[in-house]
Phi, psi and omega in degrees: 000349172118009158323287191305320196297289165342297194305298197304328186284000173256025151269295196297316181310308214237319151083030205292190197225348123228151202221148166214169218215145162231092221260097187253327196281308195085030207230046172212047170271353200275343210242318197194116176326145211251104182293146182275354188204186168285333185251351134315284211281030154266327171297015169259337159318105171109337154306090196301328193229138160194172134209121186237164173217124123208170226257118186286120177285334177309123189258353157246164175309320185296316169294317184320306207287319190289338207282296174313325177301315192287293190336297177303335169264326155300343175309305188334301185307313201293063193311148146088327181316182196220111178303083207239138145250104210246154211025087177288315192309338165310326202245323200253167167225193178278328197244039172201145174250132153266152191331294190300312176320314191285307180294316147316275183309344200235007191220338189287324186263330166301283192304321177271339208044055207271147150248123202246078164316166152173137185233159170184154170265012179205065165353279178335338184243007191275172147313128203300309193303036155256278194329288185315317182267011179271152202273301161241152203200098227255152162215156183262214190264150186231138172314330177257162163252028151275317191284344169315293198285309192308345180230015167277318159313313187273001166223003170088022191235169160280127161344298174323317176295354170280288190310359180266338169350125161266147158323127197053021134314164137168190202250155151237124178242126160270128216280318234275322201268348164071042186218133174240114188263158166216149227193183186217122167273134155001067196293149177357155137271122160302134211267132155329141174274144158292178187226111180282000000 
């Protein structure tokens, strides 16, 4: 609905000078160069300039989870940089954050000076310390109405104001001004067919 659409064009928009990506889709080639390993994207510490992504191999939840746990304690490291995690539902649940992850949040932008993405198509399964601790807490349109009420609760609305949502609509709430704006992001352009 333009959540991904939304990011990458705030990135570009914003231009951070590091940048790192927990790339689970593989749809950030355009934003950042794909590191090979973990311990590549540990050689990044300490590192004045970057934009790195990567992309996770754990093919069960149980791999999934050590790979995001460590990714998340090297992020840590990574001072002043600017974070995209894209589909936390994958790695998170609604009533458990894992530690290093939990610790982004609730410590990363203070102490670290972190800036913190995070995206998902299913709220409802995301973590509360993700939810509680987001600054701002921008949405397109979301399909379930579990997932409606769950970010409805969390900005002071109705379900309904989602669901009237159009493609590449959205919403923004700023938790600090208790104030929400809203805008339609820029969709792609379509490339001409060629003619042989």
């Amino acid at each position: 609905m333009g959540k991904g659409l939304w990011l990458k064009q705030r990135l570009q928009a914003t231009a951070p000078a590091r940048l790192a990506i927990w790339d689970r889709n593989d749809e950030y080639h355009d934003q950042a160069r794909q590191v090979a390993s973990l311990a590549a994207f540990a050689g990044l510490v300490g590192k004045p300039a970057f934009a790195a992504r990567y992309v996770p191999r754990g093919r069960t939840r149980k791999d999934l989870a050590a790979e995001f746990e460590t990714w998340c304690l090297i992020a840590y490291e990574l001072v002043g940089a600017t974070l995209v995690v894209e589909e936390l539902a994958d790695v998170t649940t609604a009533s458990f954050a894992p530690p290093a992850w939990r610790q982004l949040n609730t410590r990363g932008r203070h102490h670290q000076g972190l800036t913190l993405y995070w995206c998902s198509q299913s709220p409802a399964m995301v973590d509360k310390a993700a939810l509680t601790n987001a600054t701002h807490l921008h949405i397109g349109f979301l399909g379930t109405h579990a997932h409606r009420v769950a970010v409805a609760r969390e900005i002071n609305a109705s379900p309904e104001v989602i669901d009237q949502l159009e493609q590449f609509e959205w919403l923004e709430y700023e938790r600090s001004k208790k104030a929400t704006s809203s805008g339609r992001v820029a969709p792609p352009r379509r490339r001409a067919a060629r003619s042989s």
